[in-house]
C-alpha positions as CSV (number, residue, x, y, z in Angstrom):
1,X,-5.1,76.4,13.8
2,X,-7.5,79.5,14.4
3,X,-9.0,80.0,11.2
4,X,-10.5,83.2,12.7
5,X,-6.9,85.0,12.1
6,X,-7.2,84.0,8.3
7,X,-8.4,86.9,6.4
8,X,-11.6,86.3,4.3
9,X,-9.5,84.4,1.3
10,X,-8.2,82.7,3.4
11,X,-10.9,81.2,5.6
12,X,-12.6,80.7,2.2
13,X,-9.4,78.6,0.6
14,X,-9.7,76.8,4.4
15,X,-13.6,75.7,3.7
16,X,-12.5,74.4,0.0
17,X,-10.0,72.4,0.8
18,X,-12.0,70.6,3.8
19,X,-9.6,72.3,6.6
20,X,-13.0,73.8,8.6
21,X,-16.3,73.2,8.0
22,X,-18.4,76.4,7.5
23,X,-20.4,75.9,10.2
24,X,-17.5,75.2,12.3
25,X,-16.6,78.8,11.5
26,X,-19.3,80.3,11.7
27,X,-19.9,78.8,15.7
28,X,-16.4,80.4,16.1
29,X,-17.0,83.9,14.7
30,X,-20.5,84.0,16.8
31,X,-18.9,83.1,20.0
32,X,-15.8,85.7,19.3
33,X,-18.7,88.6,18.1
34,X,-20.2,87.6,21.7
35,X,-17.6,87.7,23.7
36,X,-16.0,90.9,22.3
37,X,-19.5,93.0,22.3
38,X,-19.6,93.1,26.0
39,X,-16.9,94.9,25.9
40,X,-16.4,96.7,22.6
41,X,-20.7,97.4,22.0
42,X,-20.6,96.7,18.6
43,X,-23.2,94.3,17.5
44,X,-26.6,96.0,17.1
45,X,-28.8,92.5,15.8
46,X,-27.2,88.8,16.0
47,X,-28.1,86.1,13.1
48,X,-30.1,83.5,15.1
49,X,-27.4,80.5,15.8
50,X,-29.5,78.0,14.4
51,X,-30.7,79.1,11.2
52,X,-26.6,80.0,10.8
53,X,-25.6,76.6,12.0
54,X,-28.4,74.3,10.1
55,X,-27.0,74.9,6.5
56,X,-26.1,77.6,4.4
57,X,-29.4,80.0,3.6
58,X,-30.6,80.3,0.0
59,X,-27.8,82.1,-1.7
60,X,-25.2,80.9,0.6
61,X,-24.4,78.5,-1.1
62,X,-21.7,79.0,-3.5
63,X,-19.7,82.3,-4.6
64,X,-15.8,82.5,-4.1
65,X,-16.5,83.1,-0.2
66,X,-18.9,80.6,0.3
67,X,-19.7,79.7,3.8
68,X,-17.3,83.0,5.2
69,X,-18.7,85.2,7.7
70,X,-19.4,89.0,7.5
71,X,-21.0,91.4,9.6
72,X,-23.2,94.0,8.0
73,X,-23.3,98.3,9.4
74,X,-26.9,98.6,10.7
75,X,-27.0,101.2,7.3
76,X,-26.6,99.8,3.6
77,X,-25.7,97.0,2.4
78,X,-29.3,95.6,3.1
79,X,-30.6,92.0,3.0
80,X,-33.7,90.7,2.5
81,X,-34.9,89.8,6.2
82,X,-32.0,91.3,8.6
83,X,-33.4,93.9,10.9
84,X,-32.7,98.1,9.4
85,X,-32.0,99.9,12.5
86,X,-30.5,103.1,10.9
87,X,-28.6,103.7,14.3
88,X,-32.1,104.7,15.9
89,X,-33.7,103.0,19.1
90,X,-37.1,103.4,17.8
91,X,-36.3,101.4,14.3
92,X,-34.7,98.9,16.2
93,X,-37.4,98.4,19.0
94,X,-40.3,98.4,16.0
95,X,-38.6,95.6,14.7
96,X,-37.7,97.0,11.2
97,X,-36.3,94.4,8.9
98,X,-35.7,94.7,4.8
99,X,-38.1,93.5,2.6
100,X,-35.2,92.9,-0.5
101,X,-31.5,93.0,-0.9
102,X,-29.6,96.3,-2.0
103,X,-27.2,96.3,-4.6
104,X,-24.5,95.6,-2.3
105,X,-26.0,93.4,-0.3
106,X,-27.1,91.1,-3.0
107,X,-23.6,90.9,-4.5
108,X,-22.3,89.9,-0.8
109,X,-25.0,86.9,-0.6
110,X,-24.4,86.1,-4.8
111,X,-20.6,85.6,-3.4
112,X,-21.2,83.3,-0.6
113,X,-20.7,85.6,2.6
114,X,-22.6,84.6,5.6
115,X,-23.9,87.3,7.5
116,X,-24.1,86.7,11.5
117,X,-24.9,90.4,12.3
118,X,-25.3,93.7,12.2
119,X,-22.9,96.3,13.8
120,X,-23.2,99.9,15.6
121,X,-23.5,103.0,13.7
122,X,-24.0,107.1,14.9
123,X,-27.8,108.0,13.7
124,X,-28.3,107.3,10.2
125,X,-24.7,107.4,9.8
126,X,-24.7,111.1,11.0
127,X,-21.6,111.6,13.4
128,X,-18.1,110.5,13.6
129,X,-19.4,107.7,16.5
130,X,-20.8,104.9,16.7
131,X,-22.9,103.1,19.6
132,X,-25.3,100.5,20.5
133,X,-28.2,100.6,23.3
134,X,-25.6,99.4,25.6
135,X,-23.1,102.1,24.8
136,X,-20.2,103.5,22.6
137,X,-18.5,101.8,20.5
138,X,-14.7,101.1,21.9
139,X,-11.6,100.3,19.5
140,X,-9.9,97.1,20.8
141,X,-6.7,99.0,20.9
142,X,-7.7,100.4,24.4
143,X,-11.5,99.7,25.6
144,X,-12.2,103.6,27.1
145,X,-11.5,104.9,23.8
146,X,-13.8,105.6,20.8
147,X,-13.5,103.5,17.6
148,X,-14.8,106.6,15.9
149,X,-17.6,106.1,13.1
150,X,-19.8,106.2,11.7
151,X,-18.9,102.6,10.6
152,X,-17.0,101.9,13.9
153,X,-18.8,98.9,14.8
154,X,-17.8,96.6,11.6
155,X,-14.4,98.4,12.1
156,X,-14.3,97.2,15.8
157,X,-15.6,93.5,14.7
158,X,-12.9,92.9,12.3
159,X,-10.0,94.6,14.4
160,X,-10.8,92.1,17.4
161,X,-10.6,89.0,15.2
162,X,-14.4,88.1,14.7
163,X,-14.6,88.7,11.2
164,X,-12.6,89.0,8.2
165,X,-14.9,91.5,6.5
166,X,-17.3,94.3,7.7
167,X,-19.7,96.4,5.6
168,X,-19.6,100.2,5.7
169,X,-20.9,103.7,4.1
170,X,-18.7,107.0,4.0
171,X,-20.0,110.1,2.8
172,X,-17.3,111.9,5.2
173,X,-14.9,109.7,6.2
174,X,-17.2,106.9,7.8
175,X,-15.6,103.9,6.5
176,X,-11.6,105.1,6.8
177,X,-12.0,107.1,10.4
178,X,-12.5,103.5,12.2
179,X,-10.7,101.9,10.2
180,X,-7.3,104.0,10.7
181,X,-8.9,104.0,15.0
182,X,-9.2,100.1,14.7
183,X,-5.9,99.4,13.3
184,X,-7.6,97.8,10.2
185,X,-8.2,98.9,6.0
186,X,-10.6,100.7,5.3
187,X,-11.2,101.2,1.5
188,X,-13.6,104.2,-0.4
189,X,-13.9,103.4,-3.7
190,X,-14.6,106.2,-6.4
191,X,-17.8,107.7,-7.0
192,X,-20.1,105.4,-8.8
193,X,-17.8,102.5,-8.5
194,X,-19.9,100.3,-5.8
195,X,-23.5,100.9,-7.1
196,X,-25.3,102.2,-3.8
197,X,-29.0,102.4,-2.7
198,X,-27.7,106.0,-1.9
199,X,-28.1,108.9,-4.8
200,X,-26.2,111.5,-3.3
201,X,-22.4,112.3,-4.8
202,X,-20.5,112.1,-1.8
203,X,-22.0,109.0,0.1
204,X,-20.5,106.0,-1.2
205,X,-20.4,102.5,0.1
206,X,-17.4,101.0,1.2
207,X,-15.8,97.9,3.0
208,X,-13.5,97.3,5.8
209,X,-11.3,94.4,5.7
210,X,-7.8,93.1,7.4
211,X,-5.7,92.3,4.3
212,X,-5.3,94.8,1.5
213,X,-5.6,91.2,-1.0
214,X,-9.2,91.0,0.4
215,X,-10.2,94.5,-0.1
216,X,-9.1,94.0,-3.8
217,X,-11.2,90.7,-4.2
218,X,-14.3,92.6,-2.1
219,X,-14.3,95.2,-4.8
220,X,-14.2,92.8,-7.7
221,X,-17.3,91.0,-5.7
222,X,-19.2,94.9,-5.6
223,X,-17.9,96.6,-8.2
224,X,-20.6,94.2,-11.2
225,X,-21.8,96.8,-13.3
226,X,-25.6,98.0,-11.9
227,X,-27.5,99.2,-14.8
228,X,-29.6,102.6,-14.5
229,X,-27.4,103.5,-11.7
230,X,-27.3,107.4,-11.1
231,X,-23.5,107.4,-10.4
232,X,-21.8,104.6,-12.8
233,X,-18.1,103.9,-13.3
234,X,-15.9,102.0,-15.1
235,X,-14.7,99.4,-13.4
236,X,-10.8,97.6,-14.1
237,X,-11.0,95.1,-17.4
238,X,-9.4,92.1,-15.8
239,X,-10.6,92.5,-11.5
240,X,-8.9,94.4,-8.8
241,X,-7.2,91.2,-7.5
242,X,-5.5,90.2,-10.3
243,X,-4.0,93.6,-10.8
244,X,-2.4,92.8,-7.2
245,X,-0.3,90.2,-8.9
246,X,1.4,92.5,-11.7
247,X,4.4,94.6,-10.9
248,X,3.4,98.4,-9.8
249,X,6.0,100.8,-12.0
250,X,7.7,103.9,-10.0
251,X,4.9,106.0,-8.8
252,X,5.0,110.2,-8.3
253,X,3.8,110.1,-4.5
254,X,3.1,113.2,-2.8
255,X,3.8,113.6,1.2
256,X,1.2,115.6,2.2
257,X,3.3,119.1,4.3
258,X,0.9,121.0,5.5
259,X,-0.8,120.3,7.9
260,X,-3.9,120.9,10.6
261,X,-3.3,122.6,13.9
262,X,-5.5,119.3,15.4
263,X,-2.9,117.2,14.2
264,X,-0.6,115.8,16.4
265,X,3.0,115.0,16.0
266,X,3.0,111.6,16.6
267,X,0.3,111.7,13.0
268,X,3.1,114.0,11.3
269,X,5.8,111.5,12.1
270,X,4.0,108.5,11.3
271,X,3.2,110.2,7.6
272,X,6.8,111.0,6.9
273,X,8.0,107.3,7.6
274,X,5.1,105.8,5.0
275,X,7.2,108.6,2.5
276,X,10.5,107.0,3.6
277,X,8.8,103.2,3.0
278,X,7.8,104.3,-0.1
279,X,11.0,105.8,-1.5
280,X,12.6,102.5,-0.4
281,X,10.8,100.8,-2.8
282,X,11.7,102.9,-5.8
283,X,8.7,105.5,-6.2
284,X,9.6,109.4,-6.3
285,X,8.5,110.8,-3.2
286,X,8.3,114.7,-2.7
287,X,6.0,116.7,-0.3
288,X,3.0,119.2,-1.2
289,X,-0.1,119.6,-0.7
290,X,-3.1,120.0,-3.0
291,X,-4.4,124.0,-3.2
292,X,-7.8,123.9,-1.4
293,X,-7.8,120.4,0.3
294,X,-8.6,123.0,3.8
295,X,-11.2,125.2,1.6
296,X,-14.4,125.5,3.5
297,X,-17.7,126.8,2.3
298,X,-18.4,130.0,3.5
299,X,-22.1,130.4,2.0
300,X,-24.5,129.2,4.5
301,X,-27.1,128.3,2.5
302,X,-25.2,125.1,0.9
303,X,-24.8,123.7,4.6
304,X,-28.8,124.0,4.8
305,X,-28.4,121.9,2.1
306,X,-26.8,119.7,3.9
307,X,-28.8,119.1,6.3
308,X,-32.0,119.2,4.4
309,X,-30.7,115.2,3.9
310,X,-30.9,114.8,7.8
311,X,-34.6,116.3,7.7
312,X,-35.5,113.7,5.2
313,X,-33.8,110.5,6.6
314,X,-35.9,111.2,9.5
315,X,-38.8,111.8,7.3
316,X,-37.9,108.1,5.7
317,X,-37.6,107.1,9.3
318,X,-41.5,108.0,10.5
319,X,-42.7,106.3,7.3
320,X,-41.1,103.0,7.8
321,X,-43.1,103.1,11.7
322,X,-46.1,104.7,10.6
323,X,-45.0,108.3,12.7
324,X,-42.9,110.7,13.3
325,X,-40.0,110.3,15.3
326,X,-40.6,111.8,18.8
327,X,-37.8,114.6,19.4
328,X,-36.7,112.2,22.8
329,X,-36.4,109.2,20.5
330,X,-33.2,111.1,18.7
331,X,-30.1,112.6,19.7
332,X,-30.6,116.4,20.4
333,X,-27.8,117.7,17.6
334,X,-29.6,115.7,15.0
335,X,-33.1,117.3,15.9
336,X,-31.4,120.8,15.7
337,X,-30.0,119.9,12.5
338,X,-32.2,118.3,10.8
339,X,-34.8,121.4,11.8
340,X,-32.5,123.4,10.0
341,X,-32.3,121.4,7.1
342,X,-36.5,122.0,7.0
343,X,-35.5,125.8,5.3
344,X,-33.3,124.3,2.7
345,X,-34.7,124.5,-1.0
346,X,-33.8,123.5,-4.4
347,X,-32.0,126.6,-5.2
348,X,-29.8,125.8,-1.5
349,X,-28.6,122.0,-3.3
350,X,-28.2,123.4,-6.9
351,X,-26.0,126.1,-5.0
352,X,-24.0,123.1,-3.1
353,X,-23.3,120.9,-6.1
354,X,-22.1,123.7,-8.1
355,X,-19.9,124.7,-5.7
356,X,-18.6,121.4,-5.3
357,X,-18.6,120.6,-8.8
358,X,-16.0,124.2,-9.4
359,X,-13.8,123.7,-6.1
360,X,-13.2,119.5,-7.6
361,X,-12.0,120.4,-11.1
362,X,-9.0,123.0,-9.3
363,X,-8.8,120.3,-6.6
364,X,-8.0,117.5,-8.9
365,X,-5.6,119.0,-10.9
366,X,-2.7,118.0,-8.4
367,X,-3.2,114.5,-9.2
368,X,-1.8,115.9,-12.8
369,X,1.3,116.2,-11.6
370,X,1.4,112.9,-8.6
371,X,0.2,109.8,-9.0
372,X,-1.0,109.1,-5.0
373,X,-1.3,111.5,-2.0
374,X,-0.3,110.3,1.3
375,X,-1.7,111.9,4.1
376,X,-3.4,111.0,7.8
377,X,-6.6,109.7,8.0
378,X,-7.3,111.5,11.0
379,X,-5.2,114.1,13.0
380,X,-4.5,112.2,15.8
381,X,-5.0,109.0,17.5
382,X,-8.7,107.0,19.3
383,X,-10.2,109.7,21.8
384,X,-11.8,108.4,25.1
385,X,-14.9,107.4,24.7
386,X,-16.0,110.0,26.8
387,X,-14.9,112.7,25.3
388,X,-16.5,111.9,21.9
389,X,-19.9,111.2,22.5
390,X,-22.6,113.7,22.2
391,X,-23.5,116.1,24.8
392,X,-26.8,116.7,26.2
393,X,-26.5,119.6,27.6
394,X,-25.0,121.7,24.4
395,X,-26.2,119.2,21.5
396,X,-24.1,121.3,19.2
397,X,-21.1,121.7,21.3
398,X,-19.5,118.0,20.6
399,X,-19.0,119.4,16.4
400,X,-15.8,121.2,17.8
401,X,-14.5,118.3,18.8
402,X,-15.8,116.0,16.1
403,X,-15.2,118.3,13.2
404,X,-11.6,118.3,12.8
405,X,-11.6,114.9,12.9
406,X,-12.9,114.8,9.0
407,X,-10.0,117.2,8.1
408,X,-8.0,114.7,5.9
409,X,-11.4,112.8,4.7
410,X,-14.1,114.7,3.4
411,X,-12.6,116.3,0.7
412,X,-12.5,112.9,-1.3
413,X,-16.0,112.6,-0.7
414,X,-16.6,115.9,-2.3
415,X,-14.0,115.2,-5.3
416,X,-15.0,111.5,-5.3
417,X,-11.6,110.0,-5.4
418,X,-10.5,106.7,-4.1
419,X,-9.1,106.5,-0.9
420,X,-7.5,104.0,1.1
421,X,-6.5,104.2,5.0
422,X,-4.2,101.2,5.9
423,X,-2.4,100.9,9.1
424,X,0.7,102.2,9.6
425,X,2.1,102.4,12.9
426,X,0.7,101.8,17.0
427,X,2.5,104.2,19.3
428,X,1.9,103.9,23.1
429,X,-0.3,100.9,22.1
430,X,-2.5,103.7,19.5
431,X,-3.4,102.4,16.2
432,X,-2.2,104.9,13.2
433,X,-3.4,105.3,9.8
434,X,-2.4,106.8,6.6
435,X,-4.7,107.6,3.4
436,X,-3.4,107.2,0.1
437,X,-5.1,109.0,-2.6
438,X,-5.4,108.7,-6.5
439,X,-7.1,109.6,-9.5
440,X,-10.1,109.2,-10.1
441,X,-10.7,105.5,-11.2
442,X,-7.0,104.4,-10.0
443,X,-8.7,101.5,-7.3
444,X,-6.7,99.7,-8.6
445,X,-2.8,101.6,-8.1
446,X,-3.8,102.5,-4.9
447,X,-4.4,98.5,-3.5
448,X,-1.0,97.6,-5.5
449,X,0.9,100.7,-3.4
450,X,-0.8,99.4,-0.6
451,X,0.0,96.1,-0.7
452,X,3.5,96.9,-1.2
453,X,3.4,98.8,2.2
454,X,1.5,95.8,3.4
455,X,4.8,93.7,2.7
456,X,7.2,95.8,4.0
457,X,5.5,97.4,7.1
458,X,6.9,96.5,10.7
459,X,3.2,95.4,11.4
460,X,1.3,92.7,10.8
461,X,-1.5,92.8,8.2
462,X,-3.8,93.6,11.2
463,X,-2.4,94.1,14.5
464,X,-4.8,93.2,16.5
465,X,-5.6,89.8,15.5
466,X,-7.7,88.0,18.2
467,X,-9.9,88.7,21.2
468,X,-6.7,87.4,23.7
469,X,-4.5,90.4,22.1
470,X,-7.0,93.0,23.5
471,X,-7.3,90.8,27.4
472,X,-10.7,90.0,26.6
């Protein structure tokens, strides 16, 4: 028995009943984590094995997931005493560690999750990459290509088998891109769902899990009410796993037609046989597309905006070492932007959320007429690793290449929609994703749909599901 291919519930339910003894597992996961970084570069900061393998820490203790491991993104969810790297050397080299829990993070620890590390992100989440000092972040799928990011490390953990559950933030598609890369679920609940330490309407936190059951009871575990939270929603009378156990009626699901030039055909095919599942199992599938899920902002002013966030994460950064980040301590695209970002003003993010605000009311009027969208998570398949890294020469150059890739994301970020990428398909040994999409509070529909796929799908929950699957 290899407890390690259990998903989180499960190696819970297998600590219960006496089957493995936490610490057991948790010398398991380490040794898998181990094993698979020199390979994958995903771990940033490992637990120290001792104070893992002496007892459960305070707050370990009990919760539905007591003694299960996790693996946190080196960005939120914070916990008291495990290092904040931010995806920057210098932060990691001056020893940074939190002084308290985040929202998130507390719930995690309140539940019984036993963090063993923390995993590889781009630079303060900023790039669809992810990387540690020894290098980029590889899915398992095929070790010279990317697992994209910025949440690729916990994406990678999970795929190879080392952990049931990984942490993750996506304010443009950082949770789903690795996810759909790794072969894995990647979840982004609506907007003010998950409180966050983040106050900005289209970052929201997020997890990444190998069974949609578990991404269901991960939202019930992060979803507790925060009060004075500056995004608040409602979250589902009764818990998000219990509404996996009632019957799901005939949906109006939406087969997304048009289409990127990025994306490939293999991503086109792989979308039009998640429509032919679906209308297997009794839900009325058409295709269209939402008006304005390509729009792009033309005023250039609201992208100042955007980048005026950059110029004060690194801001945050020089406070927490007592200076300013050096310009050879950062990549050289996020010193160009975040220097741009130094001419934004008020007027610039008034202008943004405005905009955003307008171009979401049109946007979300399709969901009058469909209950889910189904569309790619990204338009095609993992990318070698060296082709999606950035480039030293051109710093800006690599956004031609990384851009498209948050075609089919970021505009549920700006509308603040759920959205769910779940495996699908793995062509010439490839992972594939597909998102589904719903209203505005519908968590809930899309994990039921989901699991239903889950059931019926040619794959296993997650397809890679140990180290020996990837000739480790």
């Amino acid at each position: 028995m290899d407890v390690l291919e259990f998903d989180a519930i499960g190696q819970a339910e297998a600590i219960r009943s006496g089957q493995i003894d936490s610490r057991e597992l948790g010398r398991a996961a380490m040794k898998r984590l181990a094993e698979s970084d020199s390979l994958l570069n995903s771990v940033v900061w490992f637990r120290d094995e001792e104070e893992v393998f002496a007892g459960p820490a305070e707050g370990e203790t009990g919760g539905p997931f007591a003694g299960v491991p996790i693996v946190l993104k080196d960005l939120p969810a914070w916990q008291r005493g495990v290092p904040v790297g931010l995806g920057v050397r210098a932060l990691e080299q001056a020893g940074m560690r939190a002084i308290a829990d985040s929202p998130c993070g507390a719930r995690l620890r309140a539940a019984g999750f036993v963090t063993l590390a923390t995993t590889s992100t781009a630079p303060f989440g900023w790039g669809p990459w992810a990387a540690t000092a020894q290098g980029h972040t590889r899915t398992p799928y095929d070790r010279t290509r990317a697992s994209n990011g910025s949440s690729g490390g916990s994406a990678a953990c999970v795929a190879v088998g080392a952990v049931a559950v990984g942490t993750g933030v996506d304010a443009a598609g950082s949770v789903r891109l690795p996810a759909s890369w790794c072969g894995v679920i990647g979840h982004k609940p609506s907007r003010g769902l998950v409180p966050s330490s983040w106050a900005h309407p289209q970052v929201t936190e997020g997890i990444i899990t190998r069974s949609v059951r578990d991404a269901a009871a991960l939202l019930d575990v992060l979803s507790q009410p925060e009060p004075g939270s500056v995004f608040a929603a409602p979250r589902r009378l009764g818990g998000y796993a219990a509404a996996l156990l009632r019957p799901l009626p005939p949906l109006r699901i939406a087969i997304l037609d048009e289409f990127t030039n990025h994306t490939t055909t293999a991503t086109r095919e792989v979308v039009s046989l998640v429509g032919r599942r679906l209308a297997e199992l009794g839900h009325h599938v058409e295709t269209a597309t939402p008006a304005g899920l390509y729009y792009e902002d033309p005023v250039r002013e609201r992208g100042l905006a955007i980048h005026a966030l950059l110029a004060q994460a690194l801001a945050d950064a020089g406070d927490l070492i007592g200076r300013p980040l050096r310009e050879d301590e950062m990549e050289p695209y996020i010193a160009m932007m975040a220097q741009a970002g130094q001419s934004s003003t008020a007027r610039h993010e008034l202008q943004r959320v405005a905009a955003m605000q307008d171009w979401s009311r049109a946007f979300c009027r399709f969901w009058s007429d469909y209950d889910v969208l189904v569309c790619p998570t990204t338009p095609f398949p993992p990318q070698p690793v060296k082709d999606w890294q950035p480039n030293q020469d051109d710093p800006m150059e690599p956004w031609s290449r990384w851009g498209p890739v948050l075609d089919y994301t970021d505009p549920f970020n700006r509308s603040g929609q759920p959205a769910l990428s779940v495996p699908a398909a793995v062509l010439d040994g490839l992972p594939y994703g597909v998102q589904l999409v719903g209203r505005h509070d519908q968590d809930a529909m899309l994990l039921q749909l989901a699991t239903a796929l889950e059931e019926t799908a040619d794959l296993p929950c997650w397809p890679v599901a140990d180290s020996a699957a990837v000739s480790l």
